[in-house]
PLY file of the C-alpha trace (Angstrom):
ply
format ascii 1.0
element vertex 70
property float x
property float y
property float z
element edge 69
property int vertex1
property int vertex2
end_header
41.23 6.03 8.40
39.20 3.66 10.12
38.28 0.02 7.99
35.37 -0.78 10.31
32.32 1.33 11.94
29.75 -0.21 14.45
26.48 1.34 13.22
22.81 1.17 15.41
20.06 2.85 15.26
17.47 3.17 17.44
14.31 0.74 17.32
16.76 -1.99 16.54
18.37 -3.64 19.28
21.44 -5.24 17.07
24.22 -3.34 16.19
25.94 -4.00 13.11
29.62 -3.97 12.23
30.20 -2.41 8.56
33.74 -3.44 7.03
34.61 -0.80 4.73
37.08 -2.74 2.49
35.18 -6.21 2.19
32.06 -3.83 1.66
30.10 -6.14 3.85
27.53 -5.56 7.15
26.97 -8.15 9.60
24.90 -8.19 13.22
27.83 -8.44 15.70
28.07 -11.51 18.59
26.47 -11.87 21.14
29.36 -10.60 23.26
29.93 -7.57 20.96
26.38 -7.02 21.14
26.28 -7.01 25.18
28.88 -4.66 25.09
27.51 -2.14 22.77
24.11 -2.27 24.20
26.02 -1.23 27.43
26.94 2.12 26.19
23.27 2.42 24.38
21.66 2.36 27.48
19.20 5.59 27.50
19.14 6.56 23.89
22.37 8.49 23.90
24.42 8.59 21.46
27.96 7.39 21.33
30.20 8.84 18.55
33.50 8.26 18.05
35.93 8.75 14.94
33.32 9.28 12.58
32.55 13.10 11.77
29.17 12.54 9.23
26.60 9.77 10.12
22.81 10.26 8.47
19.86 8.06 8.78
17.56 8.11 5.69
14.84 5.97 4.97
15.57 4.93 2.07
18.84 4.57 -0.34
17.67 6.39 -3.63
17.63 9.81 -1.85
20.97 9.54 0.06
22.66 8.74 -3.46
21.24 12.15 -4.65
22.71 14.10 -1.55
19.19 14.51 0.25
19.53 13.29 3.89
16.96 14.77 5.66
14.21 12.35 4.89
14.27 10.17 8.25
0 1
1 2
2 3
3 4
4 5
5 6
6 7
7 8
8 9
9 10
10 11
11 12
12 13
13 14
14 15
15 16
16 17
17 18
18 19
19 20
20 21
21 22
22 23
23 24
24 25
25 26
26 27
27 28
28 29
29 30
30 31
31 32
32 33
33 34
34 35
35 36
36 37
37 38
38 39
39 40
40 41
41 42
42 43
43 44
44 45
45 46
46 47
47 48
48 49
49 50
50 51
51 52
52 53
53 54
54 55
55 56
56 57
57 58
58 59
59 60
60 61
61 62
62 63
63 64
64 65
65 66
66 67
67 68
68 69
């Protein structure tokens, strides 16, 4: 299992890094950031080794199971 997932979304230009077992998310480098924003480029999406990824727009309804409220 993966301990660390890049996460962005679009409308934000940072990409964040999300370290599962510290429970923390940061903004990455600059250099991570150049890199990432490399394979951004056009609004596609990039997945790889995650198999569920919602964005809501707000916690409270992702903690009840509702995800389709972006």
């Amino acid at each position: 299992m993966a301990d660390v997932i890049m996460i962005g979304v679009p409308g934000d230009s940072k990409v964040y890094i999300a370290d599962l077992k510290a429970g923390t998310v940061t903004a990455m480098d600059e250099a991570g950031q150049a890199a990432a924003n490399s394979l951004r480029a056009g609004d596609a999406a990039y997945v790889k080794g995650v198999n569920f990824a919602v964005a809501v727009d707000a916690i409270e309804p992702a903690a009840a199971g509702v995800f389709d409220t972006h």
